[in-house]
N, C-alpha and C positions, 0 to 999 in steps of 0.2 A: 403255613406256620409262621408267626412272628418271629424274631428276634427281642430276648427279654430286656429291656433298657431299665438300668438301676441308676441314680444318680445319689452320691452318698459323701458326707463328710470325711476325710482322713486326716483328723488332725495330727496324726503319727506324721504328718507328709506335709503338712500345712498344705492343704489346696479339696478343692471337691472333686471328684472324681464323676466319670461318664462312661459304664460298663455297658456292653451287648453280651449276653451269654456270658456274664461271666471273667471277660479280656474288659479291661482299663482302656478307653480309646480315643479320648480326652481328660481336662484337668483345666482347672483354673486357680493356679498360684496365689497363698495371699499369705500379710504376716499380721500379727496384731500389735497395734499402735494405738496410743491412750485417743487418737480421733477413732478407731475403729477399727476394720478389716484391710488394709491397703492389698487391693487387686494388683499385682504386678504383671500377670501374664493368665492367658488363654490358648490351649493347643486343642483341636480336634487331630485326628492323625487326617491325611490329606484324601485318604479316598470314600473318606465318610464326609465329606466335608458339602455341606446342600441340602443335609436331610435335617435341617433344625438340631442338632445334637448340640450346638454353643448357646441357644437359648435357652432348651430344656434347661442344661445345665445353669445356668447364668440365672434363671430364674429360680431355678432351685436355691442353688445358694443366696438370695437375695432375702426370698420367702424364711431363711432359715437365719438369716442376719436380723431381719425383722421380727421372728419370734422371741429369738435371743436380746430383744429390745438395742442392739448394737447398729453401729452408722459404718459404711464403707467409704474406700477414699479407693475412685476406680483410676488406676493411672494407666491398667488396660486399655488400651483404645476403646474392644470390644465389648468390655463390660459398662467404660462411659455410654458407648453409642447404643448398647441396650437401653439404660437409662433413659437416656435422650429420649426413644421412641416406646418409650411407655412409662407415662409421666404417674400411672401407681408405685413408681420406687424413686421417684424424685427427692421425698423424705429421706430417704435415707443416705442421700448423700452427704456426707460431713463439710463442716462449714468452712 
């Protein structure tokens, strides 16, 4: 049996969210500014941490910045270095 992985917008929380069944078990911090989404921070909880749950997410929310025709300003390490190694969201990084 899997584990059901949800990954979903909380703007009540300002950040996207990274669920297994249900339990919240990452997040990706952000606040909006007239350049766009400013990334502030990224937490996987530590013993999920290897199984891609920071890019699912990270790409999630990127995929949903871009629908939303908006630009991110990542001052997360992890969400720059996302960027960096998959140059489909290079666009949307603010100038």
């Amino acid at each position: 049996m899997t584990d059901a992985i949800e990954v979903r917008d909380a703007p009540e929380r300002s950040r996207y969210e990274v669920s297994i069944d249900g339990a919240v078990v990452g997040w990706a911090d952000y606040r909006i500014a007239d350049s766009g989404l400013v990334f502030s921070h990224t937490v996987i909880e530590a013993q999920l941490r290897g199984r891609g749950l920071g890019e699912r997410l990270i790409q999630f929310a990127l995929d949903d910045v871009r629908s939303r025709g908006q630009q991110v300003v990542p001052r997360c390490w992890f969400v720059a270095e996302f960027i960096d190694a998959h140059p489909e969201y290079k666009e949307l990084r603010a100038a």
